[in-house]
C-alpha positions in Angstrom: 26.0 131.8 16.9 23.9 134.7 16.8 22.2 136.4 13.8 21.2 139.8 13.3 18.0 141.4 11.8 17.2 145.0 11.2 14.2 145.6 12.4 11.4 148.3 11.3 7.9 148.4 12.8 5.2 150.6 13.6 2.8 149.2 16.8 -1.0 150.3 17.3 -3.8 150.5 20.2 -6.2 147.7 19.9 -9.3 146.1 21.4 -10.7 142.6 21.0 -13.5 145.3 18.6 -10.6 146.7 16.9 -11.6 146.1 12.7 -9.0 145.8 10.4 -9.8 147.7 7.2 -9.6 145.9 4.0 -5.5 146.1 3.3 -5.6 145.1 -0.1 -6.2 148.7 -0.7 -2.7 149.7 0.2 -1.0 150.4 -2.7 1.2 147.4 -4.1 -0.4 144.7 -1.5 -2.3 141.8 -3.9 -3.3 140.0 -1.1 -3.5 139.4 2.9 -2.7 136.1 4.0 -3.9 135.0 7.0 -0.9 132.9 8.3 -2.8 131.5 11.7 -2.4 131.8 15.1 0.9 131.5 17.0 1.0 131.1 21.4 4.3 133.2 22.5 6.0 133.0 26.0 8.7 135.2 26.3 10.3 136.2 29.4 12.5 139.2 29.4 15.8 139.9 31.5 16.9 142.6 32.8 19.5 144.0 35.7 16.6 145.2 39.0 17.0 148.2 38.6 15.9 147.9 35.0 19.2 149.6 33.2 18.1 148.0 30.1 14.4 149.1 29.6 16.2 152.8 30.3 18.5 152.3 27.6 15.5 150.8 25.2 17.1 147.8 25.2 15.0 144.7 25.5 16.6 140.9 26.6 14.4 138.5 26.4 14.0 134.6 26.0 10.9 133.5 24.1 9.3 129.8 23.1 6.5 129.7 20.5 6.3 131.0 17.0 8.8 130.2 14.4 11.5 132.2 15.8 11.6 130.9 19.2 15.3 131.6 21.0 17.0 134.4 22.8 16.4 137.8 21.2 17.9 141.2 22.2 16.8 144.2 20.5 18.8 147.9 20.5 17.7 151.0 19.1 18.5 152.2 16.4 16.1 154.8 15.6 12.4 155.4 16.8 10.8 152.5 15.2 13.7 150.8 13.7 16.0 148.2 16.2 18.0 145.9 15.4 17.7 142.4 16.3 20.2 139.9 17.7 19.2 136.5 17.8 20.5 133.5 19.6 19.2 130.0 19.6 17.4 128.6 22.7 19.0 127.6 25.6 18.7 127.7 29.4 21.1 130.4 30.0 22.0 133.5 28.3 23.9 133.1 25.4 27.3 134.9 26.1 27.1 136.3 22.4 24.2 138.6 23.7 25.7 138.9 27.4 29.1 140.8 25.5 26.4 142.8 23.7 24.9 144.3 27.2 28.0 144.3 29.1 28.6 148.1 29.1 25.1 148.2 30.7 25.0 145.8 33.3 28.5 146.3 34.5 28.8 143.5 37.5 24.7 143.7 37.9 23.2 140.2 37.6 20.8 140.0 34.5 17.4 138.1 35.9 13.9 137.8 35.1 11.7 140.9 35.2 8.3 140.0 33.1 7.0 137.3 31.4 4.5 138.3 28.2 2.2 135.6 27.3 0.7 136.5 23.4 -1.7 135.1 21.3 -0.7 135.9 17.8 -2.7 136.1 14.8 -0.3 137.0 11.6 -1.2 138.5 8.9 1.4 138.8 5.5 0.4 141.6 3.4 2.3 140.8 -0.1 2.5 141.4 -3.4 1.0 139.9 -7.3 3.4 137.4 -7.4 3.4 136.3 -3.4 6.4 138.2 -2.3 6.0 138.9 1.5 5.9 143.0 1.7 5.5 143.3 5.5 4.0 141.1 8.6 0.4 142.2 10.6 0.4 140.6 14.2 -2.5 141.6 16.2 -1.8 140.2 19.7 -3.7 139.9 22.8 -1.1 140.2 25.6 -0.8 139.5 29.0 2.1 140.6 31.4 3.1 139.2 34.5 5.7 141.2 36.7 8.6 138.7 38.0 9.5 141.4 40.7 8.0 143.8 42.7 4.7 142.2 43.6 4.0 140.4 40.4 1.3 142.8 39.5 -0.1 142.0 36.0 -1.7 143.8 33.3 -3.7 142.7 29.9 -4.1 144.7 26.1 -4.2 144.1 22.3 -2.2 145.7 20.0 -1.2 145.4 16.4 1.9 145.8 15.2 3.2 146.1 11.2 6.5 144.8 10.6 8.8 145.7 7.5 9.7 142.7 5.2 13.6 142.5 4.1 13.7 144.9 0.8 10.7 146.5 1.3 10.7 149.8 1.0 9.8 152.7 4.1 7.4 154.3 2.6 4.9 151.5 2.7 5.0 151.6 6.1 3.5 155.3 5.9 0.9 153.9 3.5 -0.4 151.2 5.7 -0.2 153.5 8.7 -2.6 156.1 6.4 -5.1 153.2 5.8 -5.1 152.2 9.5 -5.7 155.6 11.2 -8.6 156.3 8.6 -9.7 152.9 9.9 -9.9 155.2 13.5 -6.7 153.0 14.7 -4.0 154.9 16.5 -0.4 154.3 16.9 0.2 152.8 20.4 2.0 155.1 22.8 4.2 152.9 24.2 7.7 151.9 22.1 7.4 148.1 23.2 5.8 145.6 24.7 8.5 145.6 27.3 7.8 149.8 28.0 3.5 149.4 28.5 3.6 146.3 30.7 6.6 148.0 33.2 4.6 151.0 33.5 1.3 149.3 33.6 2.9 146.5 36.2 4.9 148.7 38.3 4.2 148.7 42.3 1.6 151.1 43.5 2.7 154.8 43.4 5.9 154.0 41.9 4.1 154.5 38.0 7.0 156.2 36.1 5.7 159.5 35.1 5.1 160.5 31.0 8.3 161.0 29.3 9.2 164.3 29.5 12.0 166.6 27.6 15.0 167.3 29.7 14.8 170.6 31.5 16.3 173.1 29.0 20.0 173.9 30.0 20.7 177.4 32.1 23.8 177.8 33.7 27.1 177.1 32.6 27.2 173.5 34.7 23.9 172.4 33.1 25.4 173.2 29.3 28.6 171.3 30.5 27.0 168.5 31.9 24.6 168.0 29.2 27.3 167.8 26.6 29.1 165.3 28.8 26.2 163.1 29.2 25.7 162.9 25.6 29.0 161.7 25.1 28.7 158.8 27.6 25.3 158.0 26.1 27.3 157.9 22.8 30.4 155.7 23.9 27.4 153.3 25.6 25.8 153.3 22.4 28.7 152.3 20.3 29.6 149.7 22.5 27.7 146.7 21.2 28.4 147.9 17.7 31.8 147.7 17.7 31.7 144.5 19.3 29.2 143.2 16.2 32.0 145.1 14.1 29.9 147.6 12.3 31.2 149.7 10.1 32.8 153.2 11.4 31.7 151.8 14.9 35.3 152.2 16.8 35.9 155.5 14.8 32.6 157.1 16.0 33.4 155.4 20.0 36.4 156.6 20.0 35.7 160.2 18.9 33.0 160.1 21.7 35.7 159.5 24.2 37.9 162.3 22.8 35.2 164.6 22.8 34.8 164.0 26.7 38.2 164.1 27.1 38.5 167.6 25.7 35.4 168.7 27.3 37.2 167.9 31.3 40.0 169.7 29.9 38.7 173.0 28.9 35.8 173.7 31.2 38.1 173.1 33.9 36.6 175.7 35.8 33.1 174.6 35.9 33.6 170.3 36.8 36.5 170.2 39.4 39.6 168.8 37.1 40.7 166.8 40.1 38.0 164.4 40.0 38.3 164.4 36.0 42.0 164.2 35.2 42.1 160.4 36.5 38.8 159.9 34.1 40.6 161.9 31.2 43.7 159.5 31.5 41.7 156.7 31.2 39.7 157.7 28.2 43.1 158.6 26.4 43.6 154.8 27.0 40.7 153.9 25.8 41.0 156.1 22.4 44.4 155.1 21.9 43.2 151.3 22.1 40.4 151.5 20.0 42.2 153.8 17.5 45.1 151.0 16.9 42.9 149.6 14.7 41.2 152.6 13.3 44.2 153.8 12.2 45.5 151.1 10.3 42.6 151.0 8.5 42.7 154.5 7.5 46.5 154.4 6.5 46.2 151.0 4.2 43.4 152.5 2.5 45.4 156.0 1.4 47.9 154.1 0.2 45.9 151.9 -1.8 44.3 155.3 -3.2 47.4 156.4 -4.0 48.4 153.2 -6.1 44.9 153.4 -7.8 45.9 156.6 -8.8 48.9 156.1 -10.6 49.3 155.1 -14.3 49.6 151.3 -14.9 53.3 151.7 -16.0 54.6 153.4 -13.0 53.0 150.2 -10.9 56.4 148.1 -10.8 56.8 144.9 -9.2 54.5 143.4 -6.9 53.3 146.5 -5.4 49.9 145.4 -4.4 50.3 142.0 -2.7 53.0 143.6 -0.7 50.4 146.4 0.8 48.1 143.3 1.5 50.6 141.4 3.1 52.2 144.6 5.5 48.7 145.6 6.1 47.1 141.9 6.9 50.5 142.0 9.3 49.9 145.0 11.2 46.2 144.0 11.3 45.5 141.2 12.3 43.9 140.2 15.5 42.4 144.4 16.2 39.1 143.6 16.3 40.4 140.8 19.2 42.3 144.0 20.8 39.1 146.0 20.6 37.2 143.6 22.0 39.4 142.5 25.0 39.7 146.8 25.7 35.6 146.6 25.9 35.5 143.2 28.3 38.6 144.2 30.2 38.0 145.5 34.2 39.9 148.6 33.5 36.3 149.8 30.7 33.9 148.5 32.8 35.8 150.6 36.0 35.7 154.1 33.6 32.2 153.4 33.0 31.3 153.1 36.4 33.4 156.6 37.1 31.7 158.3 34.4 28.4 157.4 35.8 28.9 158.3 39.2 30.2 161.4 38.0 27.2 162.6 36.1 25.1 161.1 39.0 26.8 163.5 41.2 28.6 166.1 38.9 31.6 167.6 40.9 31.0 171.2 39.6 32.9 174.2 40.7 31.4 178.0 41.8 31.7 179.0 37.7 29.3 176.5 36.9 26.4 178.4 38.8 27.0 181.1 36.8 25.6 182.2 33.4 26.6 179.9 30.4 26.8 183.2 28.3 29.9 184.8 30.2 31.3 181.2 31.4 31.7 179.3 28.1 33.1 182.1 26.0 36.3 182.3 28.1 36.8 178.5 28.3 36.5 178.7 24.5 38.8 181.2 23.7 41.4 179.9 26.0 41.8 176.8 23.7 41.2 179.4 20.9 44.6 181.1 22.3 46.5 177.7 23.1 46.0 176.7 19.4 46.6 180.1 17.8 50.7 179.9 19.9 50.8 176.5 18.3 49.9 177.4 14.6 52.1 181.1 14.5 55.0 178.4 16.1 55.1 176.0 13.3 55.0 178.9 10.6 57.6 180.0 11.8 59.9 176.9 11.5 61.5 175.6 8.5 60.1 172.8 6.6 61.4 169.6 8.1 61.1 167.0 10.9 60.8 169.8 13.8 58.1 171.9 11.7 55.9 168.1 11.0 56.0 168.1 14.8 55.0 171.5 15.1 52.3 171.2 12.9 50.9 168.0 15.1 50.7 169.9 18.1 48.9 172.5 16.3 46.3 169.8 14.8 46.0 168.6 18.5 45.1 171.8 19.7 42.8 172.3 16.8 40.6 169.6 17.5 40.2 170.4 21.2 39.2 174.1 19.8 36.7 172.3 17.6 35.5 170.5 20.4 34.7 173.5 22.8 33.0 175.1 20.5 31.0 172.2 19.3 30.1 171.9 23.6 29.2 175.5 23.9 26.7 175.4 20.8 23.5 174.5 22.6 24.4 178.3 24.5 25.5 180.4 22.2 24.2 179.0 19.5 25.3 180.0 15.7 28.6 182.6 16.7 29.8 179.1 18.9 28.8 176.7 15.5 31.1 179.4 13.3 33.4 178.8 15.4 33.6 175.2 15.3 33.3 175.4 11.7 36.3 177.3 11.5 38.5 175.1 13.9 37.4 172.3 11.9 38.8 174.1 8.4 41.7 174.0 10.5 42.3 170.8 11.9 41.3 169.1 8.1 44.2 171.0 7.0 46.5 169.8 9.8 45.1 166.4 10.0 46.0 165.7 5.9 49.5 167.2 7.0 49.9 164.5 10.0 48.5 161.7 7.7 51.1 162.4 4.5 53.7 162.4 7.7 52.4 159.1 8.8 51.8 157.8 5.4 55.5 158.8 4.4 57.4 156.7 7.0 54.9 153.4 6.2 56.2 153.8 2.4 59.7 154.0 3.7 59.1 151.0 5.3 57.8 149.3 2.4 60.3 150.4 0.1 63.2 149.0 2.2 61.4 145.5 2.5 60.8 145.6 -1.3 64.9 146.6 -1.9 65.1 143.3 0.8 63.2 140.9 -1.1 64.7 141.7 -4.3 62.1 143.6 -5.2 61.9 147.5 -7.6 61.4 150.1 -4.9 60.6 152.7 -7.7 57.0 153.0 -7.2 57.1 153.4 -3.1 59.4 155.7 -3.6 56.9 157.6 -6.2 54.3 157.3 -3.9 56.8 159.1 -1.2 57.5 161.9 -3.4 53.6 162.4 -3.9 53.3 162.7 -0.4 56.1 165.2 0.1 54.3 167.7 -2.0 50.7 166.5 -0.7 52.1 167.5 2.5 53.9 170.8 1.3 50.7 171.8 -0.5 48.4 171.7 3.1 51.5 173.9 4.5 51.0 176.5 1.3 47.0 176.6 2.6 47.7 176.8 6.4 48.0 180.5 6.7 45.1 181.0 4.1 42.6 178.7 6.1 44.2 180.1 9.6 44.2 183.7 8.6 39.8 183.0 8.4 39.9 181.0 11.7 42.0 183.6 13.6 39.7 186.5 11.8 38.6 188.6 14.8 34.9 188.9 14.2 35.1 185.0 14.8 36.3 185.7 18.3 33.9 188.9 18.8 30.9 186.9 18.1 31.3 184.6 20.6 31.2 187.5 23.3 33.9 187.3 25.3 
């Protein structure tokens, strides 16, 4: 069974010299309790060519200490992981292995280094005892498993956040240490210094660098399609630990690179990308089973909340419980069994190759300026067909539909001109902005449709179980003029998107 601990430290250079300065001047710290002197072995895992320590991940399997077990920590934020913990065994704990999965791929995980500490902790707490943070200062020593088995030797101290402490103590202690003349280490982990401080002669990796800042049209494109792979890689492990608005922020990931093939077609070669852009409609659809459920129960609980206790007839409430329990049970299992299944793993490996070796066309040399703008407009002129179609329909089943396509097109126009932002900058974000206005409108529209037919639903097993039907059919009606009332705004918040200085700014 595996735990999980969020965890928030700050790590500092040392020497065997190094002084501590006297901590009990830190505001709120009482005392500093010297807690002994702990020998660690921890031996971390990794695929060879290291696909973990590039995504700041660190696997490892440690002995000593009072936490000894398998430990797996993923970034959350710089300083801040969270931990995954697993108890000891021999092998990896497949709990953890599900957690890497989308990073290893079919690449065997195996021993890499092997960090021998010696730990002396430190608690800094409070008047009354309470623990406000941990002080380890540890004298290391690394031991490369590969490559030579070069090995390398430091001190360092490290400050570690207690549960319910608050941040901003960190930034006090840090004040007090760095008066003391002790820096903040420049490595992120343990893991990071003794790689680059063990690596094989003339294969040191250089200082981190930024990326190269984006000039043509391919290197915008590319950019904004690596992010989104980063993100669906990301997201992986949390929807798997089922973390709140993980699956909703995967799968817009994997629409947003969806959208992208499709509209700058012209710059990455749409016939490597189509087969990719099938399979992430697969994936989005999978993951947005659940998702959507979610989102539906909860509007029409809402719309019961809202309504006066007298107009709540029958057993309203247990019967949304039961119809959603129903048509939710076992999606987490779904989600899952998308995220271990060989068809994920085979996109993954697709969209790396592709960015590995990005199949761009003869636009895509060109200046991001001129190239963008017309890929932006052209979904700016699919959507604009769709909107002027459904206003022109009468209200009713062909007009919802209308309406659906147009929020489909919407959010692809949103999309391109989120992309094109890093080039052309605020015209591009107005742009967005305004596609958005557009799709809210069009996506409240599609959910009152959606919401309508699941209170239909529940009105006729209600009438079937002997049940009053009155208030589903209230909540219906509510919906039918939620729904007319987004169609009464449409032509207002259109008439602003489709405003021409919108289109003139983005220079076209």
């Amino acid at each position: 069974m595996a735990d999980t601990k969020r965890e928030i430290e700050r790590k500092y250079e040392a020497t065997p010299r190094t002084a501590l300065p006297d901590l009990t001047k830190v505001g709120g710290v009482a005392q500093v309790v010297d807690k002994g002197v702990a020998e660690l072995d921890a031996v971390y895992y990794d695929t060879r060519d290291l696909r973990l320590a590039a995504a700041s991940i660190t696997l490892r399997r440690r002995t000593g200490g009072d936490d000894a077990g398998w430990h797996l920590k993923l970034p959350v934020a710089p300083g801040i992981r969270d931990e995954v913990t697993a108890p000891l065994s021999d092998s990896l704990p497949r709990s953890l292995a599900a957690l890497v999965r989308a990073r290893v791929r079919g690449a065997a995980t195996v021993p890499v280094m092997r960090l021998l500490s010696r730990r002396e902790l430190r608690h800094l707490a409070d008047a009354d005892g309470a623990l406000l943070a941990e002080l380890s200062r540890d004298s290391v020593r690394a031991e490369r498993l590969t490559d030579g088995g070069r090995v390398a030797e430091w001190d360092e101290i490290e400050v570690e956040l207690a549960d319910g402490t608050e941040t901003a103590f960190l930034a006090a202690v840090d004040k007090k240490l760095r008066k003391a003349g002790i820096e903040p280490a420049a490595s992120p982990s343990k893991l990071a210094r003794a790689l680059a401080e063990t690596a094989p002669e003339g294969e040191r990796p250089p200082a981190p660098q930024r990326p190269p800042r984006p000039r043509t049209a391919g290197d915008h494109v590319l950019a904004y399609l690596r992010e989104q792979v980063d993100a669906i890689l990301v997201h992986d492990p949390a929807v798997r630990r089922d973390l709140p608005d993980s699956v909703h922020q995967m799968r817009v990931a994997s629409r947003r690179l969806r959208s992208a093939f499709r509209t700058y077609r012209k710059i990455v070669d749409r016939s490597v990308t189509d087969p990719m852009g099938d399979e992430l409609r697969w994936l989005a659809a999978e993951l947005g089973f659940a998702r959507d459920q979610e989102v539906l129960a909860e509007r029409l609980r809402s719309r019961i909340d809202e309504l006066p206790r007298t107009l709540v007839l029958g057993p309203v409430r247990g019967r949304l419980r039961i119809w959603a329990a129903a048509r939710g049970s076992g999606t987490r299992r779904r989600a899952v069994a998308v995220l271990d299944s060989k068809r994920y793993l085979a996109l993954l490996d697709s969209l790396e190759a592709l960015l590995a070796d990005p199949p761009l066309l003869k636009a895509a040399d060109g200046p991001a300026e001129k190239a963008l703008p017309k890929a932006v407009l052209k979904d700016y002129d699919r959507l604009a067909q769709r909107v002027e179609t459904a206003l022109s329909l009468p209200a009713g089943e062909e007009r919802d539909l209308a309406l659906h396509d147009a929020r489909k097109a919407a959010k692809r126009a949103r999309y391109a001109g989120e992309a094109a932002t890093t080039a052309l900058g605020k015209p591009a974000k107005r742009f967005a902005k305004r596609m958005k206005a557009v799709q809210t409108v069009l996506g409240d529209h599609q959910d009152s449709v959606v919401a309508r037919e699941a209170l239909r639903n529940l009105a006729i097993q209600a009438h079937a179980a002997g049940e009053s039907a009155f208030t589903w059919g209230l909540l219906y009606g509510h919906e039918e003029s939620a729904a007319a009332a987004r169609e009464r705004e449409l032509p207002q918040v259109w008439a602003k998107a489709a405003d021409p200085r919108v289109r003139e700014a983005l220079g076209a």
